[in-house]
C-alpha positions in Angstrom: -29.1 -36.0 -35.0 -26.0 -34.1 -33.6 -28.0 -31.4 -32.4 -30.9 -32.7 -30.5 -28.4 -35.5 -29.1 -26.2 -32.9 -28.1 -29.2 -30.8 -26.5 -30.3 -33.6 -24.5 -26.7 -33.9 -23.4 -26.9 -30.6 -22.0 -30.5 -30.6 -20.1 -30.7 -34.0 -19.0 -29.4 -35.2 -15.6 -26.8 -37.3 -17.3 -25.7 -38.5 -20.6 -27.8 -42.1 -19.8 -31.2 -40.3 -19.1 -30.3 -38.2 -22.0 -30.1 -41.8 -24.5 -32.5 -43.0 -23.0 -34.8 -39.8 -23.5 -34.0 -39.7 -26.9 -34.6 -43.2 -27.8 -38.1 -42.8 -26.8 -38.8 -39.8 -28.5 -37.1 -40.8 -32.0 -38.0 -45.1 -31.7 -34.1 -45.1 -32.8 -32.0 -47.0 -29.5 -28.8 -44.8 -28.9 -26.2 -45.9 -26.5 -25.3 -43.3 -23.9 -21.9 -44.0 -24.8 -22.4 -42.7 -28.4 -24.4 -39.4 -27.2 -21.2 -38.7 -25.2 -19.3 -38.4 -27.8 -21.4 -36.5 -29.7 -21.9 -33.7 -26.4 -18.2 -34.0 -26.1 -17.3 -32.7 -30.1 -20.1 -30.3 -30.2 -19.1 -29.0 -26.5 -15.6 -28.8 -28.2 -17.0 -26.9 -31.1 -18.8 -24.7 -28.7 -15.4 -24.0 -26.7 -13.5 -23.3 -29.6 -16.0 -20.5 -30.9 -15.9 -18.8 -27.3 -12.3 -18.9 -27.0 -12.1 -17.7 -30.3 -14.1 -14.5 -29.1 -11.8 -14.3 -26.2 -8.5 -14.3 -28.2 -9.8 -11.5 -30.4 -11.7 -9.2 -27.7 -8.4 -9.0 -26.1 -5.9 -8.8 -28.3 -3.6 -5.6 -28.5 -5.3 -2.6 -31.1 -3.3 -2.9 -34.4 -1.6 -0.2 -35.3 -4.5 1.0 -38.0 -7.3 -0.5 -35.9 -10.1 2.0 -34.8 -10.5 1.6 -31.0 -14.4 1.3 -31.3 -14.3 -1.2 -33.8 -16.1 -4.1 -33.0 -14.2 -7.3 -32.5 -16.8 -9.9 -31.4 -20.4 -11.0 -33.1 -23.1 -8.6 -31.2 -25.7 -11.0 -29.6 -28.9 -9.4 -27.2 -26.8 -6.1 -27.3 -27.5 -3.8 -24.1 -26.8 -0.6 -26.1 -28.6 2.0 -24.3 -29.6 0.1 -21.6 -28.8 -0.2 -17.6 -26.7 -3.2 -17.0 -26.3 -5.4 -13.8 -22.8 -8.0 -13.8 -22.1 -10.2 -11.2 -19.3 -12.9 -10.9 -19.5 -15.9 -9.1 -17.1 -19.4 -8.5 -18.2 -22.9 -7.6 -17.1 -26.4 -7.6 -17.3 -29.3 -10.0 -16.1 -32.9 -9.2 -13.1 -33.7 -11.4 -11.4 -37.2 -11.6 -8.1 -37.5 -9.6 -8.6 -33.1 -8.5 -11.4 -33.6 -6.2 -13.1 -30.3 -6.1 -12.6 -27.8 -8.7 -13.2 -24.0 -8.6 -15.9 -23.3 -11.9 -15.8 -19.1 -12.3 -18.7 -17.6 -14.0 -20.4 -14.2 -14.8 -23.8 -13.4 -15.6 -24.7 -10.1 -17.4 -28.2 -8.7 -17.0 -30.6 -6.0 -18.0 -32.1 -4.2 -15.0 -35.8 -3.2 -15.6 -38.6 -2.6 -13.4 -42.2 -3.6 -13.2 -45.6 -2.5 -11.1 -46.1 -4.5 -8.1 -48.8 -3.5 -5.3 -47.8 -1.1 -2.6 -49.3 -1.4 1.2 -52.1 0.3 0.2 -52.9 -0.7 -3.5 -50.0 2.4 -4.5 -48.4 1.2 -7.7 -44.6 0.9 -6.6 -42.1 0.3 -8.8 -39.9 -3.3 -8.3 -36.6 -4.2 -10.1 -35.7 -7.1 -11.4 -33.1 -8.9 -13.5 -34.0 -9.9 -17.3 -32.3 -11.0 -20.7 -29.8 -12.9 -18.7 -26.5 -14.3 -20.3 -23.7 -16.8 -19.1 -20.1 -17.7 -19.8 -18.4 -20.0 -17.1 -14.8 -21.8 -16.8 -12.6 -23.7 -15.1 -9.9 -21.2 -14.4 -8.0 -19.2 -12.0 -9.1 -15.3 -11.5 -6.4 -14.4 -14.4 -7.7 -16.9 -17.0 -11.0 -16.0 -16.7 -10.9 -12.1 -16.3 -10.4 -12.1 -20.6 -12.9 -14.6 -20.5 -16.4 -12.7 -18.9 -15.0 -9.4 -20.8 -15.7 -11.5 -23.9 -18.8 -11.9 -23.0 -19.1 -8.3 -21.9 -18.0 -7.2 -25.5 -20.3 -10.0 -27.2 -23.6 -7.8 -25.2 -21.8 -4.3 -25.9 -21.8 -3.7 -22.0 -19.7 -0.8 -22.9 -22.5 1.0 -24.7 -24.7 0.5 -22.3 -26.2 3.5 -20.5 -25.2 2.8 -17.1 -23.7 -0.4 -15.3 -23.3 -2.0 -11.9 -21.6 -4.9 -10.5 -23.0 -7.0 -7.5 -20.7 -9.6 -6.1 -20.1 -11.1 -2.8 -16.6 -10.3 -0.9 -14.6 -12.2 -3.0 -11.1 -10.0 -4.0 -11.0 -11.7 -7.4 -14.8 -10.3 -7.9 -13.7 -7.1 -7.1 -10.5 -6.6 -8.8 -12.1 -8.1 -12.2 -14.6 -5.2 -11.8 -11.7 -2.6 -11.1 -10.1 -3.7 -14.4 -13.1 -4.4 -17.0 -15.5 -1.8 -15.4 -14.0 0.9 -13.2 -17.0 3.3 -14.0 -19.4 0.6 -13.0 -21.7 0.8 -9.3 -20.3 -1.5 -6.7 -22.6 -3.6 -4.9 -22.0 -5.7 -2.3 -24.6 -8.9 -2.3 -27.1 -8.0 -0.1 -27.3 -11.4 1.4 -23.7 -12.3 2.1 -24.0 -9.0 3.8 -26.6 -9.7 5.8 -24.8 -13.2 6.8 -21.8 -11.9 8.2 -24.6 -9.5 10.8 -25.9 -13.0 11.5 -22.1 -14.0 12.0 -21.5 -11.0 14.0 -24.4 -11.4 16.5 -24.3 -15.0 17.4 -20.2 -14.7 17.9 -21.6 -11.9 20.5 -24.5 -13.2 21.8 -24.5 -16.9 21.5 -25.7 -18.9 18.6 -29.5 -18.9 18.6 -30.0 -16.6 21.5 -33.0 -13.9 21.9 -30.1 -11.2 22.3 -28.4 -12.3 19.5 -31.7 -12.3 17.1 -32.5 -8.8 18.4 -29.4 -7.1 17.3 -29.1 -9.2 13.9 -32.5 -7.2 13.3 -31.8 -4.0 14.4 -28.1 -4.2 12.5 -29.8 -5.5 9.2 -32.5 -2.5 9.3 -29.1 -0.1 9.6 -27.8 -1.8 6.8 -31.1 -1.7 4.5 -31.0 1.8 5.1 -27.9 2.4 4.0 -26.7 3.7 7.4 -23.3 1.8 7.6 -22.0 4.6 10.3 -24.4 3.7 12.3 -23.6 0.0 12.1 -20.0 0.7 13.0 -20.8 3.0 15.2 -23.7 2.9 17.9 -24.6 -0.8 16.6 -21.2 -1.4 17.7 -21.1 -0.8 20.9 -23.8 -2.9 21.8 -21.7 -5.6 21.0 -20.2 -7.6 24.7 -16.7 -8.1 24.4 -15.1 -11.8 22.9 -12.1 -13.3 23.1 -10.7 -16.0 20.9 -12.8 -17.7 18.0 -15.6 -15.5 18.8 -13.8 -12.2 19.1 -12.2 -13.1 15.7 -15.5 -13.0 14.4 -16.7 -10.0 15.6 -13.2 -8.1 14.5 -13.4 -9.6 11.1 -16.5 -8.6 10.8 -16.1 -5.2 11.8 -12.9 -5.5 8.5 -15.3 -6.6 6.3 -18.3 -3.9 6.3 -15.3 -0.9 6.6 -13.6 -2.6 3.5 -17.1 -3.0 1.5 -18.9 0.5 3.3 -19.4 2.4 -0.2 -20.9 -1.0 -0.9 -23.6 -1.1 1.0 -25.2 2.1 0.2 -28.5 0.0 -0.6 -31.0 2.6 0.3 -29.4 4.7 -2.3 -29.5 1.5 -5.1 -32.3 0.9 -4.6 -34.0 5.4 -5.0 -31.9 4.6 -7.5 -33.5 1.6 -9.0 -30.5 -0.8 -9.0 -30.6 -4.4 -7.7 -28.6 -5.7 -4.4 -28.9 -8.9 -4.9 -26.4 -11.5 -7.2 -28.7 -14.0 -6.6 -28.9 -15.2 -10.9 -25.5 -15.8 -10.9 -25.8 -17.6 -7.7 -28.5 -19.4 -9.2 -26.5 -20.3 -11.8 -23.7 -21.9 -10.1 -26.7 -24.1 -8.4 -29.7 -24.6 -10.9 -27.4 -24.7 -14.4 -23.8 -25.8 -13.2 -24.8 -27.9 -10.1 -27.6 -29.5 -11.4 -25.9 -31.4 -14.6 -22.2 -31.4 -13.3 -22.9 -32.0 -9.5 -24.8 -35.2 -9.5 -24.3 -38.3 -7.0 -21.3 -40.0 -8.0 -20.1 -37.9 -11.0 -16.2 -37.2 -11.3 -15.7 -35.4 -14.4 -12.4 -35.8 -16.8 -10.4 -32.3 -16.5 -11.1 -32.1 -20.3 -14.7 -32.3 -20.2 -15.2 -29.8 -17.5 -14.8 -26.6 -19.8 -16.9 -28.1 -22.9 -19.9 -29.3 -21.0 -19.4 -25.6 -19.4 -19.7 -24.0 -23.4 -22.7 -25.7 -24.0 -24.4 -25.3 -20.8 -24.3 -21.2 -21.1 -25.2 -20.9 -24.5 -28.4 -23.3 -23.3 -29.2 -20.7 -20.6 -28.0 -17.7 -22.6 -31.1 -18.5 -25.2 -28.1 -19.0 -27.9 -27.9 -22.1 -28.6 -29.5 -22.1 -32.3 -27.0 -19.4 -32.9 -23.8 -21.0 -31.8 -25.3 -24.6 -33.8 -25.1 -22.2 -36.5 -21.9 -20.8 -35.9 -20.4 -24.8 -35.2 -22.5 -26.6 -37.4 -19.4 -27.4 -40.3 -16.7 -28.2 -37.2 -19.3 -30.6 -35.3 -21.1 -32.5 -38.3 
């Protein structure tokens, strides 16, 4: 009963869907209530395991310890494989907070399939598989130990090679720096090409023919991978703003000479790496949003980070694992 209650908890809209849902299937009535508070001890149970992990992937070596031993249970290990991270924040509604920063990261395998060319070519298209989740509500220094958990749990550092797409967020970036400083930097291709969008209607005027021209022109520079060239000749097209608009344009101008090794995308991409962090963005929207962001929910500041536990083992494929794992703490 625990577990199906529980997993009903988790995929259902809300915890009286999910009653109701399961009276129908079992002929048994259930209040919602009652499946609550079973969610909330198995979300526990599913917290306490991944904190667990955290406390012992991080702890100092002891002074006998091999530095290659392995601390945390191996699940989906990416051993050998090409790895793509990214890390992401959204909010959650939480009673009496208001809105909440949620941080996640999302590990990957990069692979590539056949798709069509122009002229029936077989080209070769990458794309994200064998994802995995792990999300809190934390600031940037809580949750760094947190995803490198959940790096160790897929033996990211095994795996052949690695790259990290995030948007311009300094927490992103700094986490990567720390946990993996040998890893490709990628800025998000479509935050990117949001701030040319920024750029150009700051310059041009929001919606205007000139404005739409050189959004185009700047985006192909920046799909080939010829940042120069966007700082450069792309540059001086640009009329000259003052105030709110010239702000734009000069933070702009910050952003792509902060971020210019990257936005190499023509080289990712010879090089069969992704540009896009648009899983983990999915995440924040289709697996966070959709259970924790619905009209009128406020969520008790103890409930976030269980409901959290459960949701990315769900969309991790681990869930009969961790039930096995919590099955004596949740009965």
């Amino acid at each position: 009963m625990q577990e199906e209650s529980s997993r009903l908890g988790t995929t259902s809209p809300s915890f009286r869907v999910a009653a109701e849902n399961r009276t129908r299937l079992t002929g048994v009535e259930m209040s919602h209530a009652t499946l609550w508070r079973i969610h909330q001890d198995v979300g526990e149970a599913m917290l306490a395991v991944l904190e667990g992990e955290e406390a012992v992937s991080n702890a100092p070596l002891e002074a006998e310890e091999d530095p290659g031993q392995e601390r945390v249970a191996a699940f989906d290990p990416v051993v050998g494989e090409r790895v793509s991270i990214s890390l992401d924040g959204t909010t959650v509604p939480v009673r009496e907070e208001g809105w909440k920063e949620v941080k996640g990261v999302r590990i990957s395998v990069l692979a590539e399939r056949s798709v069509a060319g122009p002229e029936s070519a077989e080209e070769a298209e990458v794309h994200l598989t064998r994802h995995s989740y792990r999300m809190r509500m934390a600031d940037a220094a809580t949750f760094a130990p947190v995803q490198g958990a959940e790096a160790d749990r897929r033996r990211v550092p095994y795996a052949r090679n690695t790259e990290c797409v995030n948007d311009g967020a300094p927490w992103c970036w700094r986490i990567t720096a720390d946990y993996y400083p040998e890893a490709l930097e990628v800025l998000d291709w479509g935050h990117a090409t949001e701030h040319i969008n920024a750029v150009g209607q700051a310059a041009f005027g929001e919606g205007s023919d000139a404005a739409v021209e050189w959004y185009n022109k700047a985006k192909e520079d920046l799909w080939q991978g010829a940042v120069e060239t966007l700082l450069g000749e792309r540059w001086q097209e640009l009329p000259r703003r003052q105030r709110e608009r010239g702000k734009t344009i000069r933070s702009g101008r910050a952003y792509f000479r902060e971020h210019r090794e990257r936005m190499r995308y023509q080289d990712f991409r010879e090089q069969g790496y992704a540009i896009g962090s648009g899983t983990i963005e999915s995440a924040c929207k289709n697996v966070i949003g959709w259970r924790m962001k619905r009209g009128g929910a406020r969520w008790a500041p103890e409930r976030v980070n269980p409901m959290l536990a459960a949701l990315g083992e769900l969309h991790s494929g681990r869930w009969d694992e961790m039930w096995g794992r919590i099955r004596p703490k949740a009965a």
